[in-house]
NUNU-717007 format. One record per residue (C-alpha): residue number from 1; residue in three letters; x, y, z negated. Coordinates in steps of 0.5 Angstrom, whole numbers, plus 2048, in hexadecimal, padded with zeros to 3 digits. Last residue first. Layout:
// residues N
NODE|n|res|x|y|z
NODE|NUM|ALA|X|Y|Z
...
This chain:
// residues 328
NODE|n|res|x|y|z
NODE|328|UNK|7B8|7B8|843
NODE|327|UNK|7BB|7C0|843
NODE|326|UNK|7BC|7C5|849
NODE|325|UNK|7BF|7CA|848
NODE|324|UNK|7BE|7D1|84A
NODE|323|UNK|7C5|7D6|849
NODE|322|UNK|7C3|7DD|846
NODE|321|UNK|7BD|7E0|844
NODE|320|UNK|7B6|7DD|848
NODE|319|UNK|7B1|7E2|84A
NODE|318|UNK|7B4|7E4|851
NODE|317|UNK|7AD|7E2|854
NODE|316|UNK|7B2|7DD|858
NODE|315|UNK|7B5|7DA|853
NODE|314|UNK|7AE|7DA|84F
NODE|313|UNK|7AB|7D6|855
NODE|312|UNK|7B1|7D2|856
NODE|311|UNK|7B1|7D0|84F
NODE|310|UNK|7A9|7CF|84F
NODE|309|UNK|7AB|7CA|854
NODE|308|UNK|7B0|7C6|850
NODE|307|UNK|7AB|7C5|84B
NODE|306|UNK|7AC|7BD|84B
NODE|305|UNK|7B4|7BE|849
NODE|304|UNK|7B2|7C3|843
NODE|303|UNK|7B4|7C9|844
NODE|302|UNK|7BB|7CD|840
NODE|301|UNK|7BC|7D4|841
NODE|300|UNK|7C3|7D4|83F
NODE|299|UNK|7C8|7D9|83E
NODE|298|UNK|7CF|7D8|83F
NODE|297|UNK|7D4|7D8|839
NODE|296|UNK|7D9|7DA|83E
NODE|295|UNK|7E0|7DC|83B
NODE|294|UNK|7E0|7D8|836
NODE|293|UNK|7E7|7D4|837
NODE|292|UNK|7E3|7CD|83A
NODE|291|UNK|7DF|7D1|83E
NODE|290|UNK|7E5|7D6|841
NODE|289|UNK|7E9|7CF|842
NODE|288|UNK|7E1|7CD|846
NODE|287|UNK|7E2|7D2|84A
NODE|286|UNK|7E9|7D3|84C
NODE|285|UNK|7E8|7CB|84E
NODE|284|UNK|7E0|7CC|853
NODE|283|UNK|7E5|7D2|856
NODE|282|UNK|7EA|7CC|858
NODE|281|UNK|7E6|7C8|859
NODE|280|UNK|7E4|7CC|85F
NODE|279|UNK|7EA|7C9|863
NODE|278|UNK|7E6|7C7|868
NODE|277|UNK|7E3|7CD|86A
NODE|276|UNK|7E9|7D0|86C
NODE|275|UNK|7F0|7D3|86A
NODE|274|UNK|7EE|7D6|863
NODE|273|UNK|7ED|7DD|866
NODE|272|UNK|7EB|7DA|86C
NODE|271|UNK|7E3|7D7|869
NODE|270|UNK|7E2|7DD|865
NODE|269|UNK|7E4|7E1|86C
NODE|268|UNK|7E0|7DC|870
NODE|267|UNK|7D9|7DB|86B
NODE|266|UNK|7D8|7E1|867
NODE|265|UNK|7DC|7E7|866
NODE|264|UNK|7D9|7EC|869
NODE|263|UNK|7DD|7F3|868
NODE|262|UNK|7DD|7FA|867
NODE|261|UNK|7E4|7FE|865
NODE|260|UNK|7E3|805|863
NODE|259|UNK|7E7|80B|865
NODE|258|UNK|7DF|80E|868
NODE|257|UNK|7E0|811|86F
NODE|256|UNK|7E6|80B|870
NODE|255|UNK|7E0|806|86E
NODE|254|UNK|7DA|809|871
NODE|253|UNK|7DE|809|877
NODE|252|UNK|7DF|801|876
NODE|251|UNK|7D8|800|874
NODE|250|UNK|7D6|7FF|86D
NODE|249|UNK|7D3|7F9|86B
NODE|248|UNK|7CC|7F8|868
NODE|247|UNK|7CA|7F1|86B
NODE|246|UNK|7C2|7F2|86D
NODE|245|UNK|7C5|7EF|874
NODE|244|UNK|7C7|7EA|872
NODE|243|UNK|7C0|7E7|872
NODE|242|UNK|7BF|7E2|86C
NODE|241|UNK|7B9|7E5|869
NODE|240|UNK|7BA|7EC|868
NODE|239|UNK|7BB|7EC|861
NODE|238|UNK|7BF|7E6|861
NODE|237|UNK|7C5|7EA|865
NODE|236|UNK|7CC|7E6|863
NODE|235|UNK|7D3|7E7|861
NODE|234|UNK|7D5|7EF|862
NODE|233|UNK|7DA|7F1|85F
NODE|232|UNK|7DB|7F9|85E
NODE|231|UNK|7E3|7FB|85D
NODE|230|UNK|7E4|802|85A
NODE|229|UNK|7EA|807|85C
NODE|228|UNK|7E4|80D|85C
NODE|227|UNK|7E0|80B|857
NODE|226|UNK|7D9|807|858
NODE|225|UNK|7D2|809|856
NODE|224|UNK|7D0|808|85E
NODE|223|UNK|7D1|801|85E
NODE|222|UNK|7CC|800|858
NODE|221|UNK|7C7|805|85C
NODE|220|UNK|7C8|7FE|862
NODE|219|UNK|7C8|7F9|85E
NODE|218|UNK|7C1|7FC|85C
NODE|217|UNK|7BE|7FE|863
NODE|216|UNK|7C0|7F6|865
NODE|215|UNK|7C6|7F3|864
NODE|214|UNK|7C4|7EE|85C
NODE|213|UNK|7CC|7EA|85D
NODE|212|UNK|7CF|7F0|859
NODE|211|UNK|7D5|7F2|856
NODE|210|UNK|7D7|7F9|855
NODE|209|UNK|7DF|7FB|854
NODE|208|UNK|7E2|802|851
NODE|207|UNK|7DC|805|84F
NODE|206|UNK|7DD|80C|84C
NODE|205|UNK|7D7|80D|849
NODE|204|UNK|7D3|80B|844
NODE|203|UNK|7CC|808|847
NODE|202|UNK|7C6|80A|844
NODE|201|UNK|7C5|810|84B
NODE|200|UNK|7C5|809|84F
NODE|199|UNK|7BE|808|84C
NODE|198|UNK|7BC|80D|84F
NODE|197|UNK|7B4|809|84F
NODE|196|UNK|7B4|803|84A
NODE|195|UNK|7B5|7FC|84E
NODE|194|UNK|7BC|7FD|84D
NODE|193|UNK|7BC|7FB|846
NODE|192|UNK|7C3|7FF|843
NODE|191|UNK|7C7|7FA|83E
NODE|190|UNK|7CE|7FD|83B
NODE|189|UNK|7D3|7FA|838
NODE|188|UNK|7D2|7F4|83A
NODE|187|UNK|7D3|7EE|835
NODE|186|UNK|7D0|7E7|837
NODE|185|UNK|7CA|7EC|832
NODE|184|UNK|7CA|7F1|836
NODE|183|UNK|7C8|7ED|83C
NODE|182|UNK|7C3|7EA|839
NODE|181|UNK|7C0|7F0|836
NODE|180|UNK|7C0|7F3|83E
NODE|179|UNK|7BC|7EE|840
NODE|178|UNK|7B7|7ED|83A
NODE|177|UNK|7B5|7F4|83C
NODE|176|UNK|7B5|7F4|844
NODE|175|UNK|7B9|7F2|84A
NODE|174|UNK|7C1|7F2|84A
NODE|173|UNK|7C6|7F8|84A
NODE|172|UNK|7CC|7F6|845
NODE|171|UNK|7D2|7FB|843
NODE|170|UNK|7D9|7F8|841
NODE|169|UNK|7DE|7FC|83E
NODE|168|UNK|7E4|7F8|840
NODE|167|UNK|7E7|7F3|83A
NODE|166|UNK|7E9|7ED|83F
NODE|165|UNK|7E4|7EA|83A
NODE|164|UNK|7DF|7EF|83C
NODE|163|UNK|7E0|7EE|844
NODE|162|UNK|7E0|7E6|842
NODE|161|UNK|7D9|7E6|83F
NODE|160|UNK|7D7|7EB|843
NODE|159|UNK|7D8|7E7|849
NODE|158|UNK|7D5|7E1|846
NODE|157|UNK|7CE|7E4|845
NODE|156|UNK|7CE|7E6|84D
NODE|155|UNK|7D0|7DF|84F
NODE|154|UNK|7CA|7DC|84C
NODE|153|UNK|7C5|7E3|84B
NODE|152|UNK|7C5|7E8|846
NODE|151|UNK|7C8|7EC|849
NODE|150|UNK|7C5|7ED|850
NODE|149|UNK|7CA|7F2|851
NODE|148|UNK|7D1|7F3|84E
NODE|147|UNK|7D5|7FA|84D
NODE|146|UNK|7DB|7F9|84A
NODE|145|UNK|7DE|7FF|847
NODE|144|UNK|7E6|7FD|848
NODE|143|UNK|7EC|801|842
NODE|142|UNK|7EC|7FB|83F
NODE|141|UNK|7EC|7F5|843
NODE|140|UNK|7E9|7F3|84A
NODE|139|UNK|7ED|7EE|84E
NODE|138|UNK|7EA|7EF|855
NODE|137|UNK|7EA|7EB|85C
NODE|136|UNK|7E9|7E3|859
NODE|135|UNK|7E5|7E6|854
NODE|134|UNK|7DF|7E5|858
NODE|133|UNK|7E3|7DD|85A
NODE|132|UNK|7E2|7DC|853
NODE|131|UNK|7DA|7DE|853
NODE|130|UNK|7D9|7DA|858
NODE|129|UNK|7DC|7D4|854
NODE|128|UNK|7D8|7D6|84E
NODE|127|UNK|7D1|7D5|851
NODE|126|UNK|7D4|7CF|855
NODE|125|UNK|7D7|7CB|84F
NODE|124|UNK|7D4|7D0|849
NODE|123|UNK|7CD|7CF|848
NODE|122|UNK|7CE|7C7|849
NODE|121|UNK|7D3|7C8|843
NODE|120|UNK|7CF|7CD|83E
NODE|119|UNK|7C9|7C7|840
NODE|118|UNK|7CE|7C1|83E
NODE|117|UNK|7D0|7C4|837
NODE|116|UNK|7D7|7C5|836
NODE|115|UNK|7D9|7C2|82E
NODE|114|UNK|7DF|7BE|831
NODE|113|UNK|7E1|7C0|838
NODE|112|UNK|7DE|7BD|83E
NODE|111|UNK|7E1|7BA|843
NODE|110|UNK|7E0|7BD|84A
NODE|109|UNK|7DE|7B8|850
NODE|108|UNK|7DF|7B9|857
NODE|107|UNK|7E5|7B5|859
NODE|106|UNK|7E0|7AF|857
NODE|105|UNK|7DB|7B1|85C
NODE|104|UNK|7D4|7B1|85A
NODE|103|UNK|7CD|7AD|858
NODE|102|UNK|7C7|7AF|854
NODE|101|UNK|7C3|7AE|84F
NODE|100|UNK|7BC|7B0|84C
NODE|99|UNK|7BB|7B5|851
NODE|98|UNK|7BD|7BC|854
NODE|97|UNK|7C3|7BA|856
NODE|96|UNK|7C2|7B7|85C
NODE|95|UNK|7C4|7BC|862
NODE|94|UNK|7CC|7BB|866
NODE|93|UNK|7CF|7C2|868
NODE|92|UNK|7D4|7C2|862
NODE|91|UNK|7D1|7BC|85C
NODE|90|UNK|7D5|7C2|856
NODE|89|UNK|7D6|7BE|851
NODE|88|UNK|7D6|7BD|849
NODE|87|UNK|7D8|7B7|845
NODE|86|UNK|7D7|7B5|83F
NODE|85|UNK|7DB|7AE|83F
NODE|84|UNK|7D8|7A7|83F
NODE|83|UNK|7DB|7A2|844
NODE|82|UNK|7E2|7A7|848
NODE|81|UNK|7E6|7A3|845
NODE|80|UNK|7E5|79E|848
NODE|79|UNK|7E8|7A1|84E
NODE|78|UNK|7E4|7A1|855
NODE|77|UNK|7E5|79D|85A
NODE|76|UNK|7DE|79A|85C
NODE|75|UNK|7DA|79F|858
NODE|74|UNK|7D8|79F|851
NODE|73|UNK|7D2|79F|84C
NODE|72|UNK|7D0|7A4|848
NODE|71|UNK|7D4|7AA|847
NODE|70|UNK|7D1|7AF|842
NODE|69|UNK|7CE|7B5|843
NODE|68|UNK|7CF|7BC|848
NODE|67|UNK|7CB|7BD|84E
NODE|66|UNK|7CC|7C3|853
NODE|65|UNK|7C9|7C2|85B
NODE|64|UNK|7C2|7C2|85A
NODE|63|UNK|7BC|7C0|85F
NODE|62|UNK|7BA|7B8|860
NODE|61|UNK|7B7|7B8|867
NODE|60|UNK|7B3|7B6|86C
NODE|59|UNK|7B4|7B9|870
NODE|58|UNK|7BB|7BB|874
NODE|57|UNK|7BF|7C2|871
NODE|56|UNK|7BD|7CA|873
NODE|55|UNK|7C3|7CD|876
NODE|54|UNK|7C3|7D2|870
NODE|53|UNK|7BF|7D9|870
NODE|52|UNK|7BC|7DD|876
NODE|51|UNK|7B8|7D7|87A
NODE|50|UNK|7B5|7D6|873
NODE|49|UNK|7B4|7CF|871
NODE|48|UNK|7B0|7D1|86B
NODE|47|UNK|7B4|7CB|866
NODE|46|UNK|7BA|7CD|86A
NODE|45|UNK|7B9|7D4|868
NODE|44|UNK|7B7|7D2|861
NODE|43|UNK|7BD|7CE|860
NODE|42|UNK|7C3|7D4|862
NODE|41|UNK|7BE|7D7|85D
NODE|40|UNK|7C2|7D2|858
NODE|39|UNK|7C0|7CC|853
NODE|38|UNK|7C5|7C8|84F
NODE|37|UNK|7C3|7C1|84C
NODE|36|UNK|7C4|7BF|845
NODE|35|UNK|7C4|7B8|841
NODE|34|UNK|7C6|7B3|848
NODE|33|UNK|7C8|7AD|847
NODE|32|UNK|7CD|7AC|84D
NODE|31|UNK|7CF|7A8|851
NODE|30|UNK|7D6|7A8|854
NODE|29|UNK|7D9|7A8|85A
NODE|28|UNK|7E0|7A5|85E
NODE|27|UNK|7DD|7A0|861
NODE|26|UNK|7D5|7A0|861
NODE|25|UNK|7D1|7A3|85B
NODE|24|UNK|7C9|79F|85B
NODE|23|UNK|7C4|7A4|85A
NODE|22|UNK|7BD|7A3|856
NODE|21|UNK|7B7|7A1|859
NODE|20|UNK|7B2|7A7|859
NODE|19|UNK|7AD|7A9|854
NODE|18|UNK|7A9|7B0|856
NODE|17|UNK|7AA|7B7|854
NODE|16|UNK|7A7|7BC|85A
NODE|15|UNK|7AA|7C2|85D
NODE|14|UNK|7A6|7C5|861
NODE|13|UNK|7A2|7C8|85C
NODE|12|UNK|7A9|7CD|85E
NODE|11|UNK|7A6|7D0|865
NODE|10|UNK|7A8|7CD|86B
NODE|9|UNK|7AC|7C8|86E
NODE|8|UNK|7AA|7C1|86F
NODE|7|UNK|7AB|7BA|86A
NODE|6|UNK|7AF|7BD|865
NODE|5|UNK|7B0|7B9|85F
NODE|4|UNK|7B2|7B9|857
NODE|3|UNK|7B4|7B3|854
NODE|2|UNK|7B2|7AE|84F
NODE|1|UNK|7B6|7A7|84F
């Protein structure tokens, strides 16, 4: 099979697309023929070997932990059912995904409904299970004006996807023309380019939640637009580069000072909420109930597997729209 390989850290032309044997499932696994893969800014990090990023993984590698497709073989020990069914899965902390086939854990499998495509799928069961456990602190509704950062982004997309269902004015923040466009069209009420000086003065006020994994000088204007009995959450810091420093959270006496709540909620708090890492399915469950339902129609930007590279540069840039998959 083809596959794509990380032979030492650095820069994204160090992904290269070579052939490779193919994956044996052992008990309790199965093979998978996979028909999209999902790519994520937690790769690239592991890609670079950043010392402020993710623990780096062993190399040489095979990135990606997001792959939907059809089972092709089986395990010892798993059902025979299991032999030719859509499937989406999340491969937790073990690499593969981005090849040809790829080999899981039975227990990690999702089957898709009817008329689910396997890119939409892999767009949402990590992408959307983060953006499940967000929601796991507020339930916006009418009445609630939703600030999202980074809108047009994987999980960015998503919650205004579910804020605007929820039947909130919905105001998307994200970088550029063709951005704001797509956040209107997932349905956003308004679109403001936060790349354009003042660009805060566009926002109409009085913003009850802001949600933003950006941190940074523009995380922290977001912050400021909130309402007194606002919540702000935080779920990440891409625009400094994995330092967790660059998160925009208020400190606890700027909080009283202000009347709002201001808060990380990524990794342990998420993770607490629904009784521990191990129980994250749970959120991978919620997230593909609100695809299968329609609320998530995830926007995917789609490169072919071989292209992988091109697709950690363009993530990187900033210049991709939605969820990055990659696609055999």
């Amino acid at each position: 099979m083809h596959a794509v390989r990380l032979h030492a850290f650095g820069p994204a032309e160090n992904l290269t697309y070579e052939r490779v044997p193919d994956p044996a499932p052992g008990p309790g696994q199965v093979l998978v023929d996979v028909a999209a893969a999902g790519v994520h800014l937690v790769d690239t990090a592991l890609r670079s070997g950043r010392k402020s990023g993710p623990t780096p993984t062993e190399l040489p590698t095979i990135p990606g932990r997001e792959v939907a497709g059809r089972v092709a073989a089986l395990g010892e020990g798993v059902g025979p059912e299991w032999l030719g069914r859509r499937v989406v899965a999340h491969l937790g902390m073990v690499p593969g995904g981005y090849a040809e086939r790829a080999v899981t854990g039975v227990e990690r499998l999702h089957v898709l409904p009817e008329g689910v495509a396997e890119p939409q799928a892999v767009a949402v069961i990590g992408t959307g299970r983060t953006a499940m456990g967000i929601l796991q602190f507020i339930e916006p509704g009418p009445g609630d004006t939703v600030l999202v950062l980074a809108a047009a982004g994987g999980v960015g997309s998503l919650l205004v996807q579910y804020a605007q269902r929820a039947g909130a004015r919905v105001i998307g923040a994200a970088g550029g023309p063709d951005k704001t466009a797509a956040v209107l069209r997932l349905g956003a009420d308004v679109a403001v380019d936060y790349r354009e000086r003042g660009w805060t003065r566009r926002v109409p006020g009085p913003v009850t939640h802001v949600l933003e994994g950006v941190g940074g000088d523009i995380g922290r204007a977001a912050v400021d637009l909130l309402a007194p009995g606002g919540t702000h959450l935080s779920y990440g810091y891409a625009a400094t580069g994995f330092d967790p420093s660059g998160q925009a959270v208020l400190d606890e006496d700027e909080q009283r000072r202000r009347g709002v709540v201001s808060r990380s909620v990524l990794g342990k708090p998420m993770f607490d909420r629904i009784g521990g890492m191990e129980n994250l399915r749970v959120l991978e469950e919620r997230a593909m109930a609100r695809l299968a339902d329609g609320t998530f129609d995830p926007l995917v930007h789609a490169f072919p597997l071989a292209e992988a590279a091109k697709a950690h540069r363009a993530l990187e840039e900033r210049a991709t729209t939605g969820k990055v998959v990659l696609v055999p």
